[in-house]
C-alpha positions in Angstrom: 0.0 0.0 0.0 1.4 3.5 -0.5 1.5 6.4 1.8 -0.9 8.6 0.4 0.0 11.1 4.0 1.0 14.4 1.4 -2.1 14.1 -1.1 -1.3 17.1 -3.0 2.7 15.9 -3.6 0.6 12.7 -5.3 -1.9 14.4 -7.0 0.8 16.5 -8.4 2.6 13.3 -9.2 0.2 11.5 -10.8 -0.8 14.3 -13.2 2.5 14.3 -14.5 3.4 11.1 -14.8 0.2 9.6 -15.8 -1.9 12.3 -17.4 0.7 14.7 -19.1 3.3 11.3 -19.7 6.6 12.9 -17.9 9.5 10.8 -16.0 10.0 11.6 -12.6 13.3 13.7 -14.2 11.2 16.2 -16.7 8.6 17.1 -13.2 9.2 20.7 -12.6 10.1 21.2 -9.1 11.4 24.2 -7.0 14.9 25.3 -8.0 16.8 23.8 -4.2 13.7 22.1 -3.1 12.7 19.1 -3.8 8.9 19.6 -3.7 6.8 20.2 -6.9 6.0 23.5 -8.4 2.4 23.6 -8.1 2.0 27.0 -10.2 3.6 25.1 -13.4 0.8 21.9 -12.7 -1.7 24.4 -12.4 -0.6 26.3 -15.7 -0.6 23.0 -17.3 -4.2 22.1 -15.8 -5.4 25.7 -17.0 -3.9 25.2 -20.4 -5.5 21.9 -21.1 -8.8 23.1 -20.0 -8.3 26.1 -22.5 -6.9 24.7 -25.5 -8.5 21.5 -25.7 -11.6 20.1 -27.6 -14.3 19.0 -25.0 -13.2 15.0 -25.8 -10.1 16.2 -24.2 -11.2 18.1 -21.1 -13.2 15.1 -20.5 -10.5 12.7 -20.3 -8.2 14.8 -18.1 -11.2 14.7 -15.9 -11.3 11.0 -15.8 -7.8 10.8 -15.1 -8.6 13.2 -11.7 -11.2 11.2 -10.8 -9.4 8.0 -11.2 -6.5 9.6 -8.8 -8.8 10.2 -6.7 -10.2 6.9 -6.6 -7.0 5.7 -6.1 -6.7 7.3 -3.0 -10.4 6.5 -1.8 -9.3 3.0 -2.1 -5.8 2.9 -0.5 -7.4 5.6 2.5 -11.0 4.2 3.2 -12.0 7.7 2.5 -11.0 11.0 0.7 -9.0 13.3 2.1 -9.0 16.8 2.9 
């Protein structure tokens, strides 16, 4: 099972990785931390909502809702 404790560092994650297709390595992070930038995710969030056709939108959507799920699962419930 995996620690799900800092939900917005997976959330983050998982966006990347499994919605936008990045390696750990091409993540942007905070120059001399090692915690995610969350204004580039949100640019990126922003920009597919923008620029993409509805079909799009929709399947970026899934792909939140299935993180979620993920969590729901591992957790028991959602978290704040």
């Amino acid at each position: 099972m995996k620690d799900y404790s800092n939900v917005k560092e997976y959330v983050i994650k998982y966006i990347y990785e499994e919605l936008f297709s990045l390696t750990q390595r091409d993540i942007p992070k905070i120059p001399m931390y090692s915690d995610y930038s969350y204004a580039s995710a949100f640019e990126q969030i922003y920009t597919v909502i923008i620029d993409e056709d509805y079909s799009g939108v929709l399947t970026f959507v899934e792909g939140i809702i299935k993180c979620f799920n993920i969590i729901d699962r591992s957790n028991g419930s959602r978290l704040n």
